[in-house]
N, C-alpha and C positions, 0 to 999 in steps of 0.2 A: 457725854451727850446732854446737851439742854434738856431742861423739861419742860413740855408744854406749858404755855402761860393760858390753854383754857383746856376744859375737856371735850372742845369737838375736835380741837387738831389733834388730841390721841384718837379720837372713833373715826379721822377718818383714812388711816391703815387699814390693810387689808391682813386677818388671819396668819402668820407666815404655814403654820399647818394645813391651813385650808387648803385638801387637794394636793397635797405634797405628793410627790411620787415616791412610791416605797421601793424600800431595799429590804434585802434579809438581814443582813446584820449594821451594826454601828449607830450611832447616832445620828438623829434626825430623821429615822426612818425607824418602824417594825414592823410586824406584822401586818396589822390595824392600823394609818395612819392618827395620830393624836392632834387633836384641833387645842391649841390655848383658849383654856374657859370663855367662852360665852363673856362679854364683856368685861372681861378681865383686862386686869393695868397692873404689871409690877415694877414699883421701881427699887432701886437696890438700897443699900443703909450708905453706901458708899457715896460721894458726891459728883455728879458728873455720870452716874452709872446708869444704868435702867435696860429694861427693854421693852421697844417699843416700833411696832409692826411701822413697814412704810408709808408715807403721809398720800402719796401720788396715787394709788389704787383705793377702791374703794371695798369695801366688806359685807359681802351678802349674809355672814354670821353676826356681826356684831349689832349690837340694839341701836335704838336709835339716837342720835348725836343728842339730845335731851335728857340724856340720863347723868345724873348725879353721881359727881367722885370728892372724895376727901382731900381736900388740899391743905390739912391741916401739917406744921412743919415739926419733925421732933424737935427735945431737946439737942440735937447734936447741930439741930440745924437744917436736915436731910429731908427732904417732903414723906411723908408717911408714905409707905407701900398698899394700904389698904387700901380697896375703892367698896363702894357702896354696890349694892346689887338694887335693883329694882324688881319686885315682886311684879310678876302680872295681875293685873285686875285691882291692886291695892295701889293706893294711893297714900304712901305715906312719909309722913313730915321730915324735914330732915334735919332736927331734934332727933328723933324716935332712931335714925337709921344709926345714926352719929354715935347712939346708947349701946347698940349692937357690934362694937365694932370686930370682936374679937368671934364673937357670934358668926358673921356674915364671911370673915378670912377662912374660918374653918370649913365652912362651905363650898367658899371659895377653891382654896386648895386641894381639891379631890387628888386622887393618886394618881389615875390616867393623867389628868392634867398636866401636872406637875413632872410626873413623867419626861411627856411632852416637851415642857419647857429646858427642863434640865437636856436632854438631846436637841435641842435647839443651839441651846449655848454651846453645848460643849463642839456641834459642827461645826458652826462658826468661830470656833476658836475661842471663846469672849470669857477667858478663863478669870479675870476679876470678874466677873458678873457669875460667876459658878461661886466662888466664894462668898461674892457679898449673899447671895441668894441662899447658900449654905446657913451662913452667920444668921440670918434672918429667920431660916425655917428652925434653927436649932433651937431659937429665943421662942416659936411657939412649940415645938416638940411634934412639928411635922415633917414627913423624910417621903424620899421616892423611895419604890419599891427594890426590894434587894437586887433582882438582876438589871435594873438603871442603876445602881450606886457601881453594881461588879463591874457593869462595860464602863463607867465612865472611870472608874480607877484603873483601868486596865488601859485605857486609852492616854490618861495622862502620862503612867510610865512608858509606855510603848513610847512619846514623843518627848519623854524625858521634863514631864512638868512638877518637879518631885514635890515642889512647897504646895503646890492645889491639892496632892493627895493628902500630905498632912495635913491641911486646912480640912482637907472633909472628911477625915478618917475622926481627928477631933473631934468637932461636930456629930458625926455618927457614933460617939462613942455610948451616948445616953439610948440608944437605940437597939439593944441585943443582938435581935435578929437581922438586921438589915445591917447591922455593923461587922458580923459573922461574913455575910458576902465581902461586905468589901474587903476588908481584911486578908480575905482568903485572894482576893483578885491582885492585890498588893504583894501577899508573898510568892501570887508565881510570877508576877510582872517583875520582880527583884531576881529571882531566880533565871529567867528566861535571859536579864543583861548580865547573868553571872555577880549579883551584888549579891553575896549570901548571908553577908554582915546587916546585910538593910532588913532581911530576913526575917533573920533572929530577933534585932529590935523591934519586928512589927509583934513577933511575938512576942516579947517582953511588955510591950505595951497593952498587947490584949489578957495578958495577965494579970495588970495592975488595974484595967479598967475593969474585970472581971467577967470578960469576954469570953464565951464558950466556945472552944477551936469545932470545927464541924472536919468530916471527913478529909474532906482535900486540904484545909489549915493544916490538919498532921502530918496529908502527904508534903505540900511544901516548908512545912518547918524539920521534917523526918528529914529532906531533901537536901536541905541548907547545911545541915547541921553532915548530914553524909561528905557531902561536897569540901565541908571545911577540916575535914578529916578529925571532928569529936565526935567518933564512933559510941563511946560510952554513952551520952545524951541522947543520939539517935534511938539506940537500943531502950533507953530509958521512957520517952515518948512513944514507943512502938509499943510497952507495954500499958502504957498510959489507952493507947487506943486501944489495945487490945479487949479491955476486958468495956468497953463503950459500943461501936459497933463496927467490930471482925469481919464477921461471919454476913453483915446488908450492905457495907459497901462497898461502891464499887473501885474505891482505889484500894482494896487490900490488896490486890496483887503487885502493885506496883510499889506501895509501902512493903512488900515483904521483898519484893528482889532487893529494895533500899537496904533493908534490915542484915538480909542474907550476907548482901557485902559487908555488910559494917562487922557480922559475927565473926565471918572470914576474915575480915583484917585486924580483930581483935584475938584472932586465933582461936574462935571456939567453932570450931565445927561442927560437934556434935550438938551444939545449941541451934546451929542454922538447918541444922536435922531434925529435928524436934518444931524447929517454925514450919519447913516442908507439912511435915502431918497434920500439925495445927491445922495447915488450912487446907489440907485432905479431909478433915471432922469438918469443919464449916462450910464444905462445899466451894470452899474460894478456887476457884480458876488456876492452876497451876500453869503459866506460861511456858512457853522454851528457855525464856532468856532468864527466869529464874532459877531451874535444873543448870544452864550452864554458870552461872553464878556459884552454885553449890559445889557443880564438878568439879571450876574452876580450883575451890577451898581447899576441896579432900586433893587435887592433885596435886597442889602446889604444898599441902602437909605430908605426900607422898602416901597416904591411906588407900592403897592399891586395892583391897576389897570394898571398901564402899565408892570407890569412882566406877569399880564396875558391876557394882550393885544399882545404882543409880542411871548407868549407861541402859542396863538393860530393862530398868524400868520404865524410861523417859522412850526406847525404843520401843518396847509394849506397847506404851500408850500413843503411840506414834506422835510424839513429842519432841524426838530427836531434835536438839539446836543444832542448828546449822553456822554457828558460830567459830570460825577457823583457830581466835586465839584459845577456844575452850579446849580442842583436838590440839593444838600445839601444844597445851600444857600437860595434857597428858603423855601425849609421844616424848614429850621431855622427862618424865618420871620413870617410863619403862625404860628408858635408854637411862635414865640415870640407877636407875636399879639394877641395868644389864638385863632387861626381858626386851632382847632387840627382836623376838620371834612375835613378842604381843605389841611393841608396837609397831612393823609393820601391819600385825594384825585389823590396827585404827584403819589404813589405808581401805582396806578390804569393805569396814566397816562403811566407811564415808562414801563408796564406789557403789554398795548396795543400795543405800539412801539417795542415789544419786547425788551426793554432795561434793562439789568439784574440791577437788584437793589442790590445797593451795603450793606455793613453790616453796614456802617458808617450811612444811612440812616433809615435802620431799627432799629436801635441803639440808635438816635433821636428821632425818631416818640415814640417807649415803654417810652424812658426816659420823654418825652414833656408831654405822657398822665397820666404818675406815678405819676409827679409833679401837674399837672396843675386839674386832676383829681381827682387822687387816684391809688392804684397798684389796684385797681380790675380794673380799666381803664386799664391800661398798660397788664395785662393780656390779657383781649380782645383783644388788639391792637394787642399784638404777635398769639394769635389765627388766627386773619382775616388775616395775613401776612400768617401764613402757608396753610389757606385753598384758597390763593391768589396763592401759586407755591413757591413762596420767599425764598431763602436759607439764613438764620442766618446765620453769621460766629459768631467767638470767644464772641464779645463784646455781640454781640444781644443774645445768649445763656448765660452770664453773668447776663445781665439786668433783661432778662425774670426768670430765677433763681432768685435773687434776690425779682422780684414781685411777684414770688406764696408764697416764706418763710415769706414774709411782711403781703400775707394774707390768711397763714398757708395752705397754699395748698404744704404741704410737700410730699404726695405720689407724686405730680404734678411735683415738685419739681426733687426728686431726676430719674425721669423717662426724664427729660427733661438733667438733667446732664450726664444721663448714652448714651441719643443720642449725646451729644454732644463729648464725649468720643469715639463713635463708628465715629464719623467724622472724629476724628482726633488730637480734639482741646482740646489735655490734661494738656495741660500747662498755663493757665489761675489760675493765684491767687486769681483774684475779685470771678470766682465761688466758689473754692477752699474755699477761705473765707466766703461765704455764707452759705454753705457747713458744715462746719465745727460750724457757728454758728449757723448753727439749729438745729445740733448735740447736741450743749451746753446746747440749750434750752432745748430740748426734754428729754437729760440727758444721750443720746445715747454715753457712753464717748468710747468704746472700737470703736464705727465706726466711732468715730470724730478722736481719734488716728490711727486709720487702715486708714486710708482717707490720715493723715500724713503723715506716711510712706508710700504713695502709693505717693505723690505728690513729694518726696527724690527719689526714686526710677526712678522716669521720669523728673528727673533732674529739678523740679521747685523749687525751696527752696521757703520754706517759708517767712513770711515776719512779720513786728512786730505785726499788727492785728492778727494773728493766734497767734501767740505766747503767746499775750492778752488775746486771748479767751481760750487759752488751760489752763491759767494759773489760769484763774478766774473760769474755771468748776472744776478744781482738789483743787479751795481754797475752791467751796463752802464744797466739801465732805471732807475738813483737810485733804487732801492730799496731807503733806507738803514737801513729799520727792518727788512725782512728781514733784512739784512746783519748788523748790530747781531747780531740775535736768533739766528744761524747763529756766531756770533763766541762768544757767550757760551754756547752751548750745546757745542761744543767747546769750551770754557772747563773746564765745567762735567763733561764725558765723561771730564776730561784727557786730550786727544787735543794732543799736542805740536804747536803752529803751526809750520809751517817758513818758509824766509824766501818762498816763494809764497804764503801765505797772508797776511803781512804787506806785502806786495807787491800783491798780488790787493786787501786792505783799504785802503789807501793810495791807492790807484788809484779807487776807489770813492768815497772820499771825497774824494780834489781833481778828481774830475768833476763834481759836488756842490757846488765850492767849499766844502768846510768844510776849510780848509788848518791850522785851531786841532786837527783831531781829526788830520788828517794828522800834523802835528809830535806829537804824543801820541804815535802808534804806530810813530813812526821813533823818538821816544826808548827805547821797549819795547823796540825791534829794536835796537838799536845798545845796551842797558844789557843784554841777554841773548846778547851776543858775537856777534850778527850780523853777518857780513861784507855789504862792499857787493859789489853786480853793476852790470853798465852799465844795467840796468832800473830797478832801484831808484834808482840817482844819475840817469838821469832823468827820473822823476820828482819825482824830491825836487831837483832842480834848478831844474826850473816851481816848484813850492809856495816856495819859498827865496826865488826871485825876485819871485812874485808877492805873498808879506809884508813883501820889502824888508828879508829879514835875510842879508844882504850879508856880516855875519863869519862865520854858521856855513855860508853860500857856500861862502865861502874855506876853511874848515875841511874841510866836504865833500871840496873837490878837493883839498885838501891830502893827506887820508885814504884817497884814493884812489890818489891816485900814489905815497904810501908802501905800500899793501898791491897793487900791480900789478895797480890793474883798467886794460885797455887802452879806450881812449877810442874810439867809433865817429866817425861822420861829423857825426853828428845832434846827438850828446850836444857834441862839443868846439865846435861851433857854436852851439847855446844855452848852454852855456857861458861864451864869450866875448861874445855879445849882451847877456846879462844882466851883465857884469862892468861894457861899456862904457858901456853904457844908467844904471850906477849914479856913471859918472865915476872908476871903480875903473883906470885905463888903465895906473899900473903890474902891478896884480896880472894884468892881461891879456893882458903885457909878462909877467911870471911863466910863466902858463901856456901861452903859444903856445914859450917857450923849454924849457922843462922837459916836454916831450911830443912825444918823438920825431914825424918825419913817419912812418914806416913803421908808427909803432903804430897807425894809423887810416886809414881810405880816407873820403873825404870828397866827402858826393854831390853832382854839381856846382847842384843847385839851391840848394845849404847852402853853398855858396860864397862869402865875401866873399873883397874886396882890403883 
C-alpha cells in the first residue's frame, strides 16, 4: 500500500474500530469493542505495508487534520512508524516532539490498543502486516496481552499459516509471560491437526529460550509425547509437573488419564495406582474415563482383584465408566481365566447401571461359553441375555445360530434367524453360512438354494464357504451339472477356490466316476501350489488306482512324504493294496519302510499281514 504523501490524507479515514460490532470470540471483536489509539498511524518496517483506515469516511475520533506526524525515513528506507501526539492545551515545537520520540511510541502503544490492532489484522487476513508489526514491537519490547497473542496463534494454525506463528512466537520469546500463552496455543493448535512432532519442537524451543511451560504446555507436551508413543518422557514431564502445581490445576485430570495410559503401556500398573491416590490427596477430580483407563491396565495384565477392586470403587462413587471397550476387556480376562460365571456376571453389572451392553460383549460371553463349555452352554448363555432385556446385534445373532445348529436345535435355529431378519440384520454371511450348512445337512437343498438367492437379492454375495457347501450337497446327489454351474460362477465372481473347494469338486466327480475331470482339477490344484492333505491324497489315491496310473501313484506318495503329510490308517492301507494289486511289490517295500509306525494308527479292520 502507498503511503500518504501528506498527513491529512491519513486523518481523513474513519477509525476501523470505531463502533465495530462485537462478537464473543475471535478476532476483530471482544468483549469491549477496541478503537485504534486516538490519532494513531502505523506503518510497517516492511515497504509497501501499513495500516491505514479508509480515505472516503470521515472520523468523529480522530484529532484534527492539523496535527503533526513524522515522516522522517529509516535507514532501510521504510518511512518511520512513529507519529507525533499533540498534547491538548500545549503548544509545542516540532524540534521538542521530534526529541521525544520513543517517549511518545510508548504512550502510544497502550495494550488495549494494540490489542485492537493486532485483531484487526489478523481478521483481515493481512498476515505480513502481523509480522512486520510483530518485528517492530519486538525492536521496542512492547507485546499485546497474552490471551491476544493465544487466539492469534491459534488462529494461524487453525488456517494452517505456520511461518506467522514462528515469526511471532520468535518475537515473543523475550517476553515470559505472554510467550507462556502463546506457546501453549501453538502446542494444542499442532495437537488438534495431529502434528505431534511440531509439538515437541515448540517445546524444545521454550526450553532453550527459557520459557516456563504453565499448566496446559504440560498438558499438551504430556499429550504429544503420549500420542507419539514415548511413554517414558511423558511419564517424566508428568513428574516434572507434579511436584509445580498438581493439586490447582485444572488440567490434572486430564494430564493424569494421559499418564495412566502411558503407565499401562509401559506396563506398570501398580505406578498408575499410586497416580490414582495421588490425586485422591490433592483433591484432583477423578473422571470416569480415568478409572477406565486403569481398569483397562490391570485387565489387560489379567490382575483380577484389583480390576474388581476398582470396579467396585468407581461404582461407590458412582463413577462407573460407561466405556464398552473397558467391559470388553474385562469379560475378555474372565473368559480367558475360565470365570465364564463372573463374566456373565459384567452383564448384570452394566444392566443395573443401565448401561446398554454392547454386541461385541454378548458376542464374547456365547463365544467364551461355546468354547470353554460346550454350544449347549453357549445356548443358555444367549437365553439368559434375552430374558436379561439384551439386544443382539448381527455377531451375537450369528454366534447364537451357529450354537443351536451345533446342537441341532434347527427349528431354534432358523426362528432365531428369521428374528434376526426382521431387525434388520440381513446381510450377515457367517449366519447365512450357517444357514445354509444345516440346509446341507438336513438335505433341505431347494431352501439352502432359495436362502442363496435371497442373500444375491440383498446384495450379500456370497463367499467361498457357501460355495463349498453348495457344492458338496449337489456332489453328494451327482449333481454334476449344478456343481459344474456353482464352479464356474465362482469362477466368474473371482471368488479364490481353496484347496476345500477343489477337494469338495474332486470328490464330486470321482463319485460320478468321471476320474478324466478328477485328474483335470488335481492338475489345477497341484499347478496353483496347492499343497496335499491326507483328504485330498485319498482321494486321489482311489482315482489313481482306479485309471491304473501307477507312476503318478508313486509320485503322489513320494510328494507326500517329502512335504510331511502324516499317513492315517485308511490312506497307508489303500495305499499299499493299490501298489500290490498293480504287482508294484518293491515300491510297497518303499512305502511300508519309509513311513514310520508312529506316524499313523491303523484301524484294525484296515489291517493286513
Amino acid at each position: 500500500m502507498a503511503i500518504p504523501s501528506s498527513p491529512n490524507r491519513v486523518l481523513s479515514g474513519v477509525n476501523p474500530y470505531y463502533n465495530h460490532p462485537c462478537k464473543e470470540n475471535g478476532f476483530g471483536s471482544s468483549s469491549s469493542c477496541k478503537r485504534i489509539p486516538r490519532g494513531f498511524n502505523f506503518s510497517c518496517s516492511k515497504p509497501g505495508i501499513g495500516v491505514y483506515p479508509p480515505r472516503s469516511l470521515s472520523s468523529p475520533v480522530l484529532e484534527d487534520s492539523h496535527a503533526d506526524f513524522d515522516t522522517r525515513v529509516t535507514e532501510s528506507g521504510v518511512p518511520s512508524p512513529v507519529r507525533y501526539f499533540r498534547e491538548p492545551g500545549n503548544d509545542v515545537g516540532r524540534e521538542r516532539r521530534r526529541g521525544k520520540v520513543e517517549d511518545a511510541s510508548k504512550t502510544a502503544l497502550q495494550k488495549s490498543k494494540l490489542n485492537g490492532i493486532v485483531r484487526y489484522l489478523a481478521k483481515e487476513k493481512k498476515w505480513g502486516s502481523v509480522l512486520a508489526l510483530f518485528h517492530e514491537l519486538g525492536e521496542r519490547g512492547v507485546f499485546p496481552d497474552g490471551p491476544t497473542c493465544f487466539r492469534l496463534v491459534a488462529s494461524c494454525i487453525e488456517i494452517r499459516k505456520f511461518k506467522v506463528v514462528d515469526g511471532v512466537l520468535e518475537v515473543l520469546a523475550s517476553d515470559k509471560e505472554v510467550a507462556a500463552m502463546a506457546f501453549e496455543a501453538a502446542m494444542r493448535g499442532y495437537n488438534k491437526l495431529h502434528m505431534y512432532r511440531c509439538s515437541v519442537e515448540i517445546h524444545q524451543r521454550m526450553i532453550l529460550s527459557g520459557i516456563g511451560l504453565n499448566p496446559g504446555s504440560y498438558y499438551g507436551i504430556v499429550k504429544a509425547y503420549t500420542e507419539l508413543k514415548d511413554f517414558e518422557k511423558a511419564v517424566e514431564l508428568f513428574h516434572e509437573y507434579k511436584n509445580m502445581c498438581f493439586g490447582t490445576s485444572v488440567y490434572s485430570d486430564k494430564i493424569c488419564t494421559l499418564v495412566i495410559k502411558a503407565f499401562c503401556k509401559l506396563g506398570k500398573a501398580s505406578e498408575a495406582r499410586e497416580c490414582l491416590e495421588d490425586m485422591k490427596r490433592e483433591k484432583v477430580p477423578v473422571t470416569a474415563s480415568l478409572y477406565a483407563s486403569l481398569i483397562s491396565c490391570f485387565a489387560g495384565e489379567r490382575h483380577i482383584s484389583a480390576v474388581e477392586e476398582l470396579l467396585d470403587e468407581a461404582e461407590s462413587e458412582q463413577n462407573l465408566p460407561r466405556d464398552p471397550e473397558m467391559f470388553l476387556k474385562v469379560v475378555m480376562m474372565y473368559i480367558d481365566q475360565g470365570l465364564l460365571d463372573k463374566a456373565f456376571a459384567i452383564i448384570d453389572r452394566m444392566v443395573n447401571a443401565k448401561i446398554r451392553v454392547p454386541d461385541c460383549i454378548l458376542c464374547a460371553i456365547i463365544s467364551g461359553f461355546s468354547k470353554k463349555r460346550g454350544y449347549h452352554a453357549g445356548v443358555r448363555a444367549y437365553e439368559d441375555m434375552h430374558e436379561r432385556g439384551c439386544q443382539p446385534g448381527q455377531v451375537t445373532y450369528a454366534s447364537a445360530i451357529n450354537a443351536y445348529y451345533q446342537v441341532s436345535l434347527y427349528t431354534k435355529a432358523e426362528e432365531t434367524f428369521a428374528e434376526m431378519e426382521t431387525r434388520g440384520y440381513d446381510k450377515c454371511v457367517v449366519a447365512y453360512s450357517s444357514m445354509i450348512s444345516m440346509y446341507s445337512k438336513l438335505g433341505r437343498i431347494s431352501d439352502a438354494m432359495r436362502l442363496m438367492a435371497k442373500m444375491k437379492s440383498r446384495g450379500c454375495p456370497p463367499n467361498v464357504w457357501i460355495y463349498n457347501t453348495l457344492m458338496e450337497m449337489h456332489g453328494k446327489t451327482k449333481d454334476l451339472k449344478k456343481v459344474e454351474k456353482l464352479w464356474t460362477e465362482m469362477k466368474r465372481k473371482k471368488i479364490t477356490p481353496d484347496k476345500v473347494s477343489f477337494t469338495t469338486l474332486i470328490s464330486a466327480y470321482n463319485k460320478a466316476g468321471e476320474y478324466d475331470k478328477c485328474m483335470e482339477y488335481y492338475v489345477e490344484f497341484r499347478t496353483g501350489d496347492g499343497s496335499i492333505d491326507r483328504v485330498m491324497a485319498g482321494i486321489m489315491v482311489g482315482v489313481l488306482s482306479k485309471c491304473n496310473r501307477f507312476d503318478e501313484l508313486i509320485k503322489l506318495l513320494r510328494d507326500m512324504n517329502s512335504e510331511g503329510v502324516k499317513f492315517d490308517g485308511r490312506l497307508f492301507v489303500s495305499a499299499m493294496n493299490a501298489l500290490r494289486d498293480a504287482g508294484l511289490g518293491s515300491q510297497a517295500k518303499w512305502l511300508k519302510e519309509s513311513i514310520a509306525v508312529t506316524e499313523f494308527q491303523q484301524d484294525p479292520q484296515d489291517q493286513t499281514t
